[in-house]
mmCIF file as Biopython writes it, N, C-alpha, C and O atoms, coordinates in Angstrom:
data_model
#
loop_
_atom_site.group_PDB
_atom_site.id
_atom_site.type_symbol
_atom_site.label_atom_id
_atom_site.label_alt_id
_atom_site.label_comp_id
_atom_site.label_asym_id
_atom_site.label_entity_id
_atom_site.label_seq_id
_atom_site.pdbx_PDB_ins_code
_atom_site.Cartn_x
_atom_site.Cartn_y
_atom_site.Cartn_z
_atom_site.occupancy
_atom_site.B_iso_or_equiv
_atom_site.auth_seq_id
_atom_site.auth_asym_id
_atom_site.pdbx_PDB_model_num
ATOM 1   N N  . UNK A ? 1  ? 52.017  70.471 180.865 1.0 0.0 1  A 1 
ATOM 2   C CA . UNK A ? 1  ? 52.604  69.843 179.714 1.0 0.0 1  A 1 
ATOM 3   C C  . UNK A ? 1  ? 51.664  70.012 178.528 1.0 0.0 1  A 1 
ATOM 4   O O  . UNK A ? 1  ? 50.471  69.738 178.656 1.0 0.0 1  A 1 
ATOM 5   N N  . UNK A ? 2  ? 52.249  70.527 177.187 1.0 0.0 2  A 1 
ATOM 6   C CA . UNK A ? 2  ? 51.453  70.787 176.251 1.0 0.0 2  A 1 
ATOM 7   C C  . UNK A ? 2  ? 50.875  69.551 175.619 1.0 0.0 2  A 1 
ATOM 8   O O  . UNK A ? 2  ? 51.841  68.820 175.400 1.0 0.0 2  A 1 
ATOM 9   N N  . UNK A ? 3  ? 49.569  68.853 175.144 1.0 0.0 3  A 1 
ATOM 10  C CA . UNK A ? 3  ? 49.060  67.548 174.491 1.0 0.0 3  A 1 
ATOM 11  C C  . UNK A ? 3  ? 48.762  67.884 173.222 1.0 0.0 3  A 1 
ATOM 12  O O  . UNK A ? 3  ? 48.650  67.042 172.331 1.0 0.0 3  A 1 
ATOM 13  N N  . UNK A ? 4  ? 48.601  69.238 173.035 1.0 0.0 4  A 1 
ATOM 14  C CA . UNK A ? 4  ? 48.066  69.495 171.830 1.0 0.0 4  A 1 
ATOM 15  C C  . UNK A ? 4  ? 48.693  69.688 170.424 1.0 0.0 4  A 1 
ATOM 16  O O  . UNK A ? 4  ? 48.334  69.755 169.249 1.0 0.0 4  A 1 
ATOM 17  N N  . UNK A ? 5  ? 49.940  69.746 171.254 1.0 0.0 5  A 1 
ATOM 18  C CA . UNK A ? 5  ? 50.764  69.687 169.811 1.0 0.0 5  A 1 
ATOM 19  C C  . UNK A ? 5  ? 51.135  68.389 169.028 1.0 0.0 5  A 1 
ATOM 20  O O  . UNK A ? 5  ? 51.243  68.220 167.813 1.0 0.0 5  A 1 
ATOM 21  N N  . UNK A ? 6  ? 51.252  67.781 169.756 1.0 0.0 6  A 1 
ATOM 22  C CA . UNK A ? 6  ? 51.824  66.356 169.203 1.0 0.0 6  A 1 
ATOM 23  C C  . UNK A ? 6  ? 50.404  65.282 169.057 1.0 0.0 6  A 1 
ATOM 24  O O  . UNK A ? 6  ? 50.280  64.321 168.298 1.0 0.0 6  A 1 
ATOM 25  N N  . UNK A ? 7  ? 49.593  65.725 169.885 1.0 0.0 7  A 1 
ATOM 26  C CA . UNK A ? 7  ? 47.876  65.051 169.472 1.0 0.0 7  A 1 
ATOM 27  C C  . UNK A ? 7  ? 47.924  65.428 167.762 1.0 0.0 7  A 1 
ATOM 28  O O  . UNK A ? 7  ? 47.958  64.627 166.827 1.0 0.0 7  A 1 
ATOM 29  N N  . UNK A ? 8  ? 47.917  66.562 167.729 1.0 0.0 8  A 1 
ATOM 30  C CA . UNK A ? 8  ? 47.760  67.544 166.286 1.0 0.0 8  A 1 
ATOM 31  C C  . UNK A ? 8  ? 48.576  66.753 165.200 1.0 0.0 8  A 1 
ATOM 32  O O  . UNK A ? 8  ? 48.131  66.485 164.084 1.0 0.0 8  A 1 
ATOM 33  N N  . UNK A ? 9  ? 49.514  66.497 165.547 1.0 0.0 9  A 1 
ATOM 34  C CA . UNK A ? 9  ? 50.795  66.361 164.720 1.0 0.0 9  A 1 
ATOM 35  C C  . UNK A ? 9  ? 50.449  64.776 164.310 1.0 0.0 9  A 1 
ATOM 36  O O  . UNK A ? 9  ? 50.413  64.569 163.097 1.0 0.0 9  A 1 
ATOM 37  N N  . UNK A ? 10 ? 50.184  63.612 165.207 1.0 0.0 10 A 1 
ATOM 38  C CA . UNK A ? 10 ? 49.241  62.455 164.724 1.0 0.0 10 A 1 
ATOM 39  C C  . UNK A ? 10 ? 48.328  62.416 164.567 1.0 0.0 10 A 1 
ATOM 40  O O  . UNK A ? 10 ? 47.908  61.278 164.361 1.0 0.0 10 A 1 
ATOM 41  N N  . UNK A ? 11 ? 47.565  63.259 164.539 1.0 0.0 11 A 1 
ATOM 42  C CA . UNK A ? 11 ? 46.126  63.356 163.791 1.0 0.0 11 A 1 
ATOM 43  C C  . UNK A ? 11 ? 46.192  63.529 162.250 1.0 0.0 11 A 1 
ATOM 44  O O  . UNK A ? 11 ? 45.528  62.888 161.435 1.0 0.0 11 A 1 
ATOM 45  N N  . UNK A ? 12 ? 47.238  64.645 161.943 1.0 0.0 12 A 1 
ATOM 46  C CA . UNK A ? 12 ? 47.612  65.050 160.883 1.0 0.0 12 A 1 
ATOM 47  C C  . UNK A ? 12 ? 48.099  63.795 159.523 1.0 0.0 12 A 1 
ATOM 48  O O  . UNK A ? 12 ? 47.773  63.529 158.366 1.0 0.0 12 A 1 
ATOM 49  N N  . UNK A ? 13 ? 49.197  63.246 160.722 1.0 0.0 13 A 1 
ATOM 50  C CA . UNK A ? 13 ? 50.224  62.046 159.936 1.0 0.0 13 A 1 
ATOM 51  C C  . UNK A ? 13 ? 49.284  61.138 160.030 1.0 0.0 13 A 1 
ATOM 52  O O  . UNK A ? 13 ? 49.673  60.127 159.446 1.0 0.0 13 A 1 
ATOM 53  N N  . UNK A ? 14 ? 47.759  60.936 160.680 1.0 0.0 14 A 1 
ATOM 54  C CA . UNK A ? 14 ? 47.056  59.814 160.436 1.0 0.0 14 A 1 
ATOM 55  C C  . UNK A ? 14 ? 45.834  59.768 159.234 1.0 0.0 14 A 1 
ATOM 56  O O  . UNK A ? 14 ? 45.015  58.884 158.981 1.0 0.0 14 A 1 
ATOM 57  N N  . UNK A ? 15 ? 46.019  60.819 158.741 1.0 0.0 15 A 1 
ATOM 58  C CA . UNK A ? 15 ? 45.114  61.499 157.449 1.0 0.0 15 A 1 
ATOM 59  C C  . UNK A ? 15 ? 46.068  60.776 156.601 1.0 0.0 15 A 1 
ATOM 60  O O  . UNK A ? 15 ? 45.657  59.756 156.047 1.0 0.0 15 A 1 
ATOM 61  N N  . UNK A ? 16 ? 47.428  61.197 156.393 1.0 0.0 16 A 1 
ATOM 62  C CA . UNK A ? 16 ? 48.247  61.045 155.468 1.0 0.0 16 A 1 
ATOM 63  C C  . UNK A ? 16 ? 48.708  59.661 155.808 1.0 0.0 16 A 1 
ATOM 64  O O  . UNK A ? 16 ? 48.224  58.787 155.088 1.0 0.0 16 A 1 
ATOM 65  N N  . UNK A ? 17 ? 49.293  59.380 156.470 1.0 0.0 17 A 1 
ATOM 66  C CA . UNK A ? 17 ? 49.768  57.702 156.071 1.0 0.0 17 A 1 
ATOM 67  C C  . UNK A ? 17 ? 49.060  57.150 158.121 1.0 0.0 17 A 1 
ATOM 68  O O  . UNK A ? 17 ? 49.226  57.872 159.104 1.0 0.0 17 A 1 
ATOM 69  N N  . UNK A ? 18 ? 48.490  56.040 158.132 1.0 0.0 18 A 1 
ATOM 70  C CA . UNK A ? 18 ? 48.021  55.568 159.381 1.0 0.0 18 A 1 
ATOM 71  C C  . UNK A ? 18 ? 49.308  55.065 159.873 1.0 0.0 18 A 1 
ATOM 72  O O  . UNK A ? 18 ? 49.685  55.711 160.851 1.0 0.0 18 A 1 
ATOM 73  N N  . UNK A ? 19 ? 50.113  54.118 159.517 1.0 0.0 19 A 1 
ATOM 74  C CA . UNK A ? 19 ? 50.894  53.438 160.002 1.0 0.0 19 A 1 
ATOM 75  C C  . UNK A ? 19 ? 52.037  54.148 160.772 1.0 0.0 19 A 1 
ATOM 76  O O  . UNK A ? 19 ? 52.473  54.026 161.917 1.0 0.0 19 A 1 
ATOM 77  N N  . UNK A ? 20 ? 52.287  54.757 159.956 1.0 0.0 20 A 1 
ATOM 78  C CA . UNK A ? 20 ? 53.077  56.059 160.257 1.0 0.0 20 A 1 
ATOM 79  C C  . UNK A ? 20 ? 52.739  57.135 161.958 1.0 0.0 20 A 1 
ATOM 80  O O  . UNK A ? 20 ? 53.462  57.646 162.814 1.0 0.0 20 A 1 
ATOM 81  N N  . UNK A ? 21 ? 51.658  57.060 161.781 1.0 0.0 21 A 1 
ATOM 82  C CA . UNK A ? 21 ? 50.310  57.554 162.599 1.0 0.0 21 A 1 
ATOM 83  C C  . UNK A ? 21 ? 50.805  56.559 164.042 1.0 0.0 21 A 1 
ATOM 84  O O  . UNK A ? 21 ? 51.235  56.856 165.157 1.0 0.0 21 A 1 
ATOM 85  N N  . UNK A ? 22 ? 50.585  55.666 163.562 1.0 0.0 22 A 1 
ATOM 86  C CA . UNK A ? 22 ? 50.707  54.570 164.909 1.0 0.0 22 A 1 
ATOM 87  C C  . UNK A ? 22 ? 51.916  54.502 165.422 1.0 0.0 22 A 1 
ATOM 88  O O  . UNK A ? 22 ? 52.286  54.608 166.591 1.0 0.0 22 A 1 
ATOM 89  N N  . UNK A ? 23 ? 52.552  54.298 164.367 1.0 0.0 23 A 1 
ATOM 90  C CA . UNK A ? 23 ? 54.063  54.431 165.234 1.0 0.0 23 A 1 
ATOM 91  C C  . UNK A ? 23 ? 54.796  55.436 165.921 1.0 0.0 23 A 1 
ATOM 92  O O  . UNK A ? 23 ? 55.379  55.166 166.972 1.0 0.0 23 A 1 
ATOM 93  N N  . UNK A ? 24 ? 54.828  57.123 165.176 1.0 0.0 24 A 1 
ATOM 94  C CA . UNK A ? 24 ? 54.441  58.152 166.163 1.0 0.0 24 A 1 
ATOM 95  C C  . UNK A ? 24 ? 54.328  58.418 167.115 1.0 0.0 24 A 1 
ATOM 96  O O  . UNK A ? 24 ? 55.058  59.021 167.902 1.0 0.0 24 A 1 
ATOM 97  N N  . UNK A ? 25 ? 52.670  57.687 167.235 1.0 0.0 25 A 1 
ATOM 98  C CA . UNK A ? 25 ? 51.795  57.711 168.576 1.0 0.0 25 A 1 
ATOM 99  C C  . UNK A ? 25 ? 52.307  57.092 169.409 1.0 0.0 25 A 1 
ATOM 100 O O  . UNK A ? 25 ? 52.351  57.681 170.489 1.0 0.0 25 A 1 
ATOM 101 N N  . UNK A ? 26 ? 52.879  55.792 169.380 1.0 0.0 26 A 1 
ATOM 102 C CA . UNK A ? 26 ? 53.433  54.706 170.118 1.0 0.0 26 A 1 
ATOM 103 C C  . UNK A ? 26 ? 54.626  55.788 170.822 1.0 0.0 26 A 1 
ATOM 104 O O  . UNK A ? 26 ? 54.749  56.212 171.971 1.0 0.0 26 A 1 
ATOM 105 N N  . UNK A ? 27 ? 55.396  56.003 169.608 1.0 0.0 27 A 1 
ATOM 106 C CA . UNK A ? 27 ? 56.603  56.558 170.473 1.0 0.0 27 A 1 
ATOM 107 C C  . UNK A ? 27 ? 56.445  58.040 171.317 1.0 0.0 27 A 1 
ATOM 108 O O  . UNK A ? 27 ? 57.216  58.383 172.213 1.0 0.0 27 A 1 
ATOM 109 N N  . UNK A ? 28 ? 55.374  58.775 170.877 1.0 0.0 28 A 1 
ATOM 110 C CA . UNK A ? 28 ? 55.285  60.055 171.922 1.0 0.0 28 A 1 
ATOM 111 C C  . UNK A ? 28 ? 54.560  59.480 173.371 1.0 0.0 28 A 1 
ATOM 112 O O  . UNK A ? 28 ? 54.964  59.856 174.472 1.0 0.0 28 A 1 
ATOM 113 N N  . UNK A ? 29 ? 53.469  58.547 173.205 1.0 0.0 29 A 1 
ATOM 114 C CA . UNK A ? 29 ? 53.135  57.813 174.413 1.0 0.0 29 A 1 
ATOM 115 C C  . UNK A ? 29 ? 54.332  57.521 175.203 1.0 0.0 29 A 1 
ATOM 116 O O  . UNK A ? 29 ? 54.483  58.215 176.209 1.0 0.0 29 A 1 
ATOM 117 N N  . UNK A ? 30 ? 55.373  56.468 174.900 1.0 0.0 30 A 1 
ATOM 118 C CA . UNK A ? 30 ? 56.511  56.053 175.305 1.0 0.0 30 A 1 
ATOM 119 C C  . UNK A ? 30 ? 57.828  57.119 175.695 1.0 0.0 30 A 1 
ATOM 120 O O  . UNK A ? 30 ? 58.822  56.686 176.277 1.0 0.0 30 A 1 
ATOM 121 N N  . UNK A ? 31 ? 57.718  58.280 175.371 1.0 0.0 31 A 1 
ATOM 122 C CA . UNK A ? 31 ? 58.720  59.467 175.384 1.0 0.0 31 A 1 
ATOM 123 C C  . UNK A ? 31 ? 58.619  59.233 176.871 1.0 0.0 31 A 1 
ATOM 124 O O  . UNK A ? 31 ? 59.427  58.422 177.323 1.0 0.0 31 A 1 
ATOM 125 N N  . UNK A ? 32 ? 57.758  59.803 177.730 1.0 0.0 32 A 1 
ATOM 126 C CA . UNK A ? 32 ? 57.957  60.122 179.362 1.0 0.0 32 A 1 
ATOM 127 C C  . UNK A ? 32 ? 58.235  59.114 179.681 1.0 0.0 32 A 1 
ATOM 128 O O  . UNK A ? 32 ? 59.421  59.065 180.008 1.0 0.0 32 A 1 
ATOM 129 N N  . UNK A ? 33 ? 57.740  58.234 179.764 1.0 0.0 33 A 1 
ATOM 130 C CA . UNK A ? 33 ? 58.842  56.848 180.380 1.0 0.0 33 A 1 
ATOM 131 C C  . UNK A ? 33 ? 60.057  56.619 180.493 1.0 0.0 33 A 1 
ATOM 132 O O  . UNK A ? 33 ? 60.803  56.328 181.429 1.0 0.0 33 A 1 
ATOM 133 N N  . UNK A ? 34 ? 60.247  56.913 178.627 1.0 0.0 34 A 1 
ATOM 134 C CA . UNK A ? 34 ? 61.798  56.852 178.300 1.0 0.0 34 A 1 
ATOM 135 C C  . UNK A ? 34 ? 62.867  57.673 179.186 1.0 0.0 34 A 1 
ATOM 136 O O  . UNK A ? 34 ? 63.701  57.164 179.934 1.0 0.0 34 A 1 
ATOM 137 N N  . UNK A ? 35 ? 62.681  58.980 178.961 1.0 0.0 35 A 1 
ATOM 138 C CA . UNK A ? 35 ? 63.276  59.871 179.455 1.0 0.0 35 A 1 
ATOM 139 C C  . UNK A ? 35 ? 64.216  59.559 180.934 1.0 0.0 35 A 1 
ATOM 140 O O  . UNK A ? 35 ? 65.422  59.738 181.102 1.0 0.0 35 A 1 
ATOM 141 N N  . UNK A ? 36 ? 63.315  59.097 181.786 1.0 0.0 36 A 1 
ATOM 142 C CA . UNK A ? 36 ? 64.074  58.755 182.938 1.0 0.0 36 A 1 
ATOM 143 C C  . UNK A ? 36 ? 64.394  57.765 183.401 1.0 0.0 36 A 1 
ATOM 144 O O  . UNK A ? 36 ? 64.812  57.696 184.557 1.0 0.0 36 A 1 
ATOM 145 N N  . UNK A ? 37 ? 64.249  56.513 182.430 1.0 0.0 37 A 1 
ATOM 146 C CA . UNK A ? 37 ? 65.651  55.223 182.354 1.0 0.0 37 A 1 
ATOM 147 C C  . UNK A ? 37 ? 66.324  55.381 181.675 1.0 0.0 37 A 1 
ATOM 148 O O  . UNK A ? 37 ? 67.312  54.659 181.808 1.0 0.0 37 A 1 
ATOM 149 N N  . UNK A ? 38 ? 66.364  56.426 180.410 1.0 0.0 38 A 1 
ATOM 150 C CA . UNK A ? 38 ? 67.806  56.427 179.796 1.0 0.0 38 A 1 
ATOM 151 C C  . UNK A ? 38 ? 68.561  57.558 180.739 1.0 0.0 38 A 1 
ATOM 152 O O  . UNK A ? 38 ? 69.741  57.642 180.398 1.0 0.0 38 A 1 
ATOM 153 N N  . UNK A ? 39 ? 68.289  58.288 181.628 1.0 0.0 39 A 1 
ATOM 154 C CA . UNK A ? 39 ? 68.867  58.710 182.749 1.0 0.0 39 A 1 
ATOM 155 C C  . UNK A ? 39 ? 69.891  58.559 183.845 1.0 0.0 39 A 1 
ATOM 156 O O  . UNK A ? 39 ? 70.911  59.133 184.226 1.0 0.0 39 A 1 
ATOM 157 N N  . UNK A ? 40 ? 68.781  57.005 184.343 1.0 0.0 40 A 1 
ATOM 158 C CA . UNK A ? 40 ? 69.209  55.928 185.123 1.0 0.0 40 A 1 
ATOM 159 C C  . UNK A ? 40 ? 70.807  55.354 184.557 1.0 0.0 40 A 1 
ATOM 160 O O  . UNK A ? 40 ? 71.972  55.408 184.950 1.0 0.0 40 A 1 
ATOM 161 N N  . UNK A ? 41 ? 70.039  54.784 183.389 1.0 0.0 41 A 1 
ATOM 162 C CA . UNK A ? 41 ? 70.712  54.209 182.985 1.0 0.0 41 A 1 
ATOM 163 C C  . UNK A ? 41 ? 72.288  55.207 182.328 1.0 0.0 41 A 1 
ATOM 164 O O  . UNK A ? 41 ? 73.455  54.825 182.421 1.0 0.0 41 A 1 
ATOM 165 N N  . UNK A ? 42 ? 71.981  56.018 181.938 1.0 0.0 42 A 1 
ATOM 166 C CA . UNK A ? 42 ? 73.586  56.574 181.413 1.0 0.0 42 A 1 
ATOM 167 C C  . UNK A ? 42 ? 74.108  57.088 183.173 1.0 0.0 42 A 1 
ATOM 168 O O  . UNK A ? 42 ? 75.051  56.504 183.708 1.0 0.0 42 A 1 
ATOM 169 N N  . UNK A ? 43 ? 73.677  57.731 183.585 1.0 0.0 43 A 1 
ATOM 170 C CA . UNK A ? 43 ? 74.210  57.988 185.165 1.0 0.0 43 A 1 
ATOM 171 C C  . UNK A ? 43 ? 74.495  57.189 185.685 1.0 0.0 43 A 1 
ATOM 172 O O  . UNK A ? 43 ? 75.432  57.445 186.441 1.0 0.0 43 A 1 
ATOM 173 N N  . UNK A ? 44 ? 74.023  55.792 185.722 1.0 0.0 44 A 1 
ATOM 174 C CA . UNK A ? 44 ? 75.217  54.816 185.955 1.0 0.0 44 A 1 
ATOM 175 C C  . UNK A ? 44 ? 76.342  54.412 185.660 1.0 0.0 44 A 1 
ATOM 176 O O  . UNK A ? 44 ? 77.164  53.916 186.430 1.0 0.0 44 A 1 
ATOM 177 N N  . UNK A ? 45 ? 76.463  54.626 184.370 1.0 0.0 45 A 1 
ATOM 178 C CA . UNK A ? 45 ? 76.922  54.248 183.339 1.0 0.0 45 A 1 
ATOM 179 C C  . UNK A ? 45 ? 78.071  55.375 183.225 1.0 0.0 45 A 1 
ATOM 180 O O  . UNK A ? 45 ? 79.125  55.022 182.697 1.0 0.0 45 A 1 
ATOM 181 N N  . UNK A ? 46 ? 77.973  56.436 183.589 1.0 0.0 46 A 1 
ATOM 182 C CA . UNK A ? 46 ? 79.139  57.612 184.205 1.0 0.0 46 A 1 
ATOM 183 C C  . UNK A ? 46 ? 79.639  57.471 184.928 1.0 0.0 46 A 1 
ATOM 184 O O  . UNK A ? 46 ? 80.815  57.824 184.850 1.0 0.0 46 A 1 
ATOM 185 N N  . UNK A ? 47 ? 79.224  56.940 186.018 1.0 0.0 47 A 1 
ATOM 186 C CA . UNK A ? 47 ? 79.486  56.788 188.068 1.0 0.0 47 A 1 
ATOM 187 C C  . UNK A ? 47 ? 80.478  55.780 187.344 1.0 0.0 47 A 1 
ATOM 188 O O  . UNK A ? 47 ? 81.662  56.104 187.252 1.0 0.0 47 A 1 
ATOM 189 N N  . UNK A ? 48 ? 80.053  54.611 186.845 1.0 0.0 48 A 1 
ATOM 190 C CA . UNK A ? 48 ? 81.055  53.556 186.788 1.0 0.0 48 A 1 
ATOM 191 C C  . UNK A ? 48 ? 82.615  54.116 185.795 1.0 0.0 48 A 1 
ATOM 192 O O  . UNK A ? 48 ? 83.796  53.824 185.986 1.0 0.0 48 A 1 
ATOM 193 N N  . UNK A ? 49 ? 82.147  54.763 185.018 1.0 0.0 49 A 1 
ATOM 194 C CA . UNK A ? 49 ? 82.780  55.618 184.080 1.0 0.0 49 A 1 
ATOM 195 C C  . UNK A ? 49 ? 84.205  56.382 185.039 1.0 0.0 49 A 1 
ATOM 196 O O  . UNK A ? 49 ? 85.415  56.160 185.006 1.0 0.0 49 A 1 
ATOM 197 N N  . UNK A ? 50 ? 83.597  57.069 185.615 1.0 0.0 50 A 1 
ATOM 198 C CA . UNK A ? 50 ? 84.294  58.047 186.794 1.0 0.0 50 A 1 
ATOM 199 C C  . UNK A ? 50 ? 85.337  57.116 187.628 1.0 0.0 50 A 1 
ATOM 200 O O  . UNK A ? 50 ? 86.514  57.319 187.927 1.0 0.0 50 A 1 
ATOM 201 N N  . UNK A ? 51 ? 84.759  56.386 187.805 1.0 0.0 51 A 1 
ATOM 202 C CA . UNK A ? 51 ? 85.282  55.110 189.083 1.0 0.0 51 A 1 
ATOM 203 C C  . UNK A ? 51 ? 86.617  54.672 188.550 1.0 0.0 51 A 1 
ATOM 204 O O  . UNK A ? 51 ? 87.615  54.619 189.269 1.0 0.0 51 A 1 
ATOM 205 N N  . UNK A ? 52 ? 86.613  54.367 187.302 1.0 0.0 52 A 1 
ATOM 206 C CA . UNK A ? 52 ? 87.529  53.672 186.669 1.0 0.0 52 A 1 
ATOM 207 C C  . UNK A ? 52 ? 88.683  54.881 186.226 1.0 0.0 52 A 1 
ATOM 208 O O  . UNK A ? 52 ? 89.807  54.445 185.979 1.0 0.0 52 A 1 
ATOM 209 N N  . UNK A ? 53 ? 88.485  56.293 186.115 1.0 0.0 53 A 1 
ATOM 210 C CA . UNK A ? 53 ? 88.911  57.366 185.463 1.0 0.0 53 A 1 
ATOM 211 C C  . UNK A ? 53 ? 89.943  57.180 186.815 1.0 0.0 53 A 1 
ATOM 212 O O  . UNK A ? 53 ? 91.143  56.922 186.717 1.0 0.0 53 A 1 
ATOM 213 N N  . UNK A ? 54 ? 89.139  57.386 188.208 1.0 0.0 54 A 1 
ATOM 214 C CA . UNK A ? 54 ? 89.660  57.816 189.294 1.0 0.0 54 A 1 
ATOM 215 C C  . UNK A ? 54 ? 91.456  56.676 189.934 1.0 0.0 54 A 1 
ATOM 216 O O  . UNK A ? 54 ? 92.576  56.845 190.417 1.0 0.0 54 A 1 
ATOM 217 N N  . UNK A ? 55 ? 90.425  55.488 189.389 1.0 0.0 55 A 1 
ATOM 218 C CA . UNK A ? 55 ? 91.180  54.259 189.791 1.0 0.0 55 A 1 
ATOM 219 C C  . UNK A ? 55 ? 92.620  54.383 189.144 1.0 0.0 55 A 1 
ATOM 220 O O  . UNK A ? 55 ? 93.560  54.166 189.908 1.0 0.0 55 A 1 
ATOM 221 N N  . UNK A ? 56 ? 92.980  54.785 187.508 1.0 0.0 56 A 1 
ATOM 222 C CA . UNK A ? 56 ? 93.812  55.160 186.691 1.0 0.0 56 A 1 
ATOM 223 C C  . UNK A ? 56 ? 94.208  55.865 186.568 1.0 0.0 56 A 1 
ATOM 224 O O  . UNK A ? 56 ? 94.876  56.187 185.586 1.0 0.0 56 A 1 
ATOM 225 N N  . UNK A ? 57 ? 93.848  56.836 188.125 1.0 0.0 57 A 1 
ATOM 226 C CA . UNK A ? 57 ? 94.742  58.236 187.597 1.0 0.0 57 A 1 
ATOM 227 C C  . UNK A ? 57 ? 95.454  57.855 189.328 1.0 0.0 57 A 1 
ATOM 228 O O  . UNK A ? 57 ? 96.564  58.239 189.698 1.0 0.0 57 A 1 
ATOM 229 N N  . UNK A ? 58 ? 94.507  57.052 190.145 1.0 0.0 58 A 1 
ATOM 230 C CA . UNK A ? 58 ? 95.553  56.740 191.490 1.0 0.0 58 A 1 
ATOM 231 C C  . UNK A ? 58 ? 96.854  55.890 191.376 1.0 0.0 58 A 1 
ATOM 232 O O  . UNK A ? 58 ? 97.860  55.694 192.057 1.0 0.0 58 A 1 
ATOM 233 N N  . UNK A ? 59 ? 96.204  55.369 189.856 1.0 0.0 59 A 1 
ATOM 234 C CA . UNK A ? 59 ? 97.754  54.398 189.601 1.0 0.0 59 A 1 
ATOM 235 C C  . UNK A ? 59 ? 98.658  55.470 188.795 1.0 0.0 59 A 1 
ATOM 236 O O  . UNK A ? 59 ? 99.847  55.470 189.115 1.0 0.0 59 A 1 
ATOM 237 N N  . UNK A ? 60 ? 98.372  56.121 188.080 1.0 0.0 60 A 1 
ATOM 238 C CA . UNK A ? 60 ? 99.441  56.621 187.161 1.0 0.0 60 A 1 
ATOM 239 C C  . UNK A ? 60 ? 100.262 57.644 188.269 1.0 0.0 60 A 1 
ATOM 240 O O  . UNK A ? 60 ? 101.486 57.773 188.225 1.0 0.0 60 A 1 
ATOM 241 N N  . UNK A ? 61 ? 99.285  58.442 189.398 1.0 0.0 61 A 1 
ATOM 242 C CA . UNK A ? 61 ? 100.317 59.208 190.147 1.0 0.0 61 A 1 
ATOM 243 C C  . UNK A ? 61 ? 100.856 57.797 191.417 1.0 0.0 61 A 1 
ATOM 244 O O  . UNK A ? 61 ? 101.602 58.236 192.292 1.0 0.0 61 A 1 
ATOM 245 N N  . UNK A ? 62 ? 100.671 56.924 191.481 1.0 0.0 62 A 1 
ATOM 246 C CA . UNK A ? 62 ? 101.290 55.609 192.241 1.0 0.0 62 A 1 
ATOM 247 C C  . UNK A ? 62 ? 102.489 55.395 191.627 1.0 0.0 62 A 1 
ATOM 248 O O  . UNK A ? 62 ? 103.492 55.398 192.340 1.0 0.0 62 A 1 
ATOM 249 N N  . UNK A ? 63 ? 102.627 55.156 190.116 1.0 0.0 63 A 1 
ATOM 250 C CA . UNK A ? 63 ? 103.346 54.972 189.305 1.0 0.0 63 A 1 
ATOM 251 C C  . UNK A ? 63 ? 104.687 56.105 189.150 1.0 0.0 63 A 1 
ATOM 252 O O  . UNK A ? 63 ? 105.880 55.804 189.110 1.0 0.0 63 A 1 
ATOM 253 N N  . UNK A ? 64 ? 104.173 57.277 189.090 1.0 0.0 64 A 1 
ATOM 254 C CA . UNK A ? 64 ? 104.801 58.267 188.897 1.0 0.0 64 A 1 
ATOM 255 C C  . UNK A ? 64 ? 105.585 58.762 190.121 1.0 0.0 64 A 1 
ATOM 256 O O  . UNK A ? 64 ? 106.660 59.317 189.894 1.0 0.0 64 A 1 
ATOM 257 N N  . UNK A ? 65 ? 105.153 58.620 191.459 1.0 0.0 65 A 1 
ATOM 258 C CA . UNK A ? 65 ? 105.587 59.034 192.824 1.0 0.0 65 A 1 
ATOM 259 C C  . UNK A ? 65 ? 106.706 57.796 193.132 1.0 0.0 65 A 1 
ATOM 260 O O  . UNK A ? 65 ? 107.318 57.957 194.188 1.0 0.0 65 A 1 
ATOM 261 N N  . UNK A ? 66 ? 106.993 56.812 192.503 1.0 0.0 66 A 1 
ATOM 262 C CA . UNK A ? 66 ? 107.511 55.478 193.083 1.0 0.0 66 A 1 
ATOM 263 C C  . UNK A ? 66 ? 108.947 55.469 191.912 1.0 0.0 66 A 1 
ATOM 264 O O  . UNK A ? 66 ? 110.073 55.151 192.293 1.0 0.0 66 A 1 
ATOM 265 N N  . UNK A ? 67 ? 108.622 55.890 190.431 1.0 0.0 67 A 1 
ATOM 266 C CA . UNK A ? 67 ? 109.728 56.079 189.647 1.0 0.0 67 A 1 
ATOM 267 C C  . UNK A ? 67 ? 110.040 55.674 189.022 1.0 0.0 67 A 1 
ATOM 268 O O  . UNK A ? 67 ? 111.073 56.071 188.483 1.0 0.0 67 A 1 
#
């Protein structure tokens, strides 16, 4: 995994504005974490998605086979 680019890139923004700098930093620290609960979380969030797609299409051909 490359460090040097985004080390670079807040080093840079911490010359020019600090705060800016920090917050940045905060959030590229926080990126790998992120990545795989918003994962979790939307892949659940599909499954349940799907579930309900499936449920409404057993009724509409229920619906449709009956008349």
């Amino acid at each position: 995994m490359s460090v040097i680019g985004p080390v670079f890139v807040v080093a840079v923004l911490a010359v020019v504005d600090p705060v800016s700098a920090l917050i940045v930093g905060v959030a590229v620290a926080l990126l790998p974490v992120a990545r795989p609960v918003f994962r979790r979380l939307l892949g659940r969030r599909g499954a349940e998605h799907w579930a309900a797609y499936e449920a409404f299409a057993a009724r509409m051909l229920a619906t449709r086979s009956t008349g």
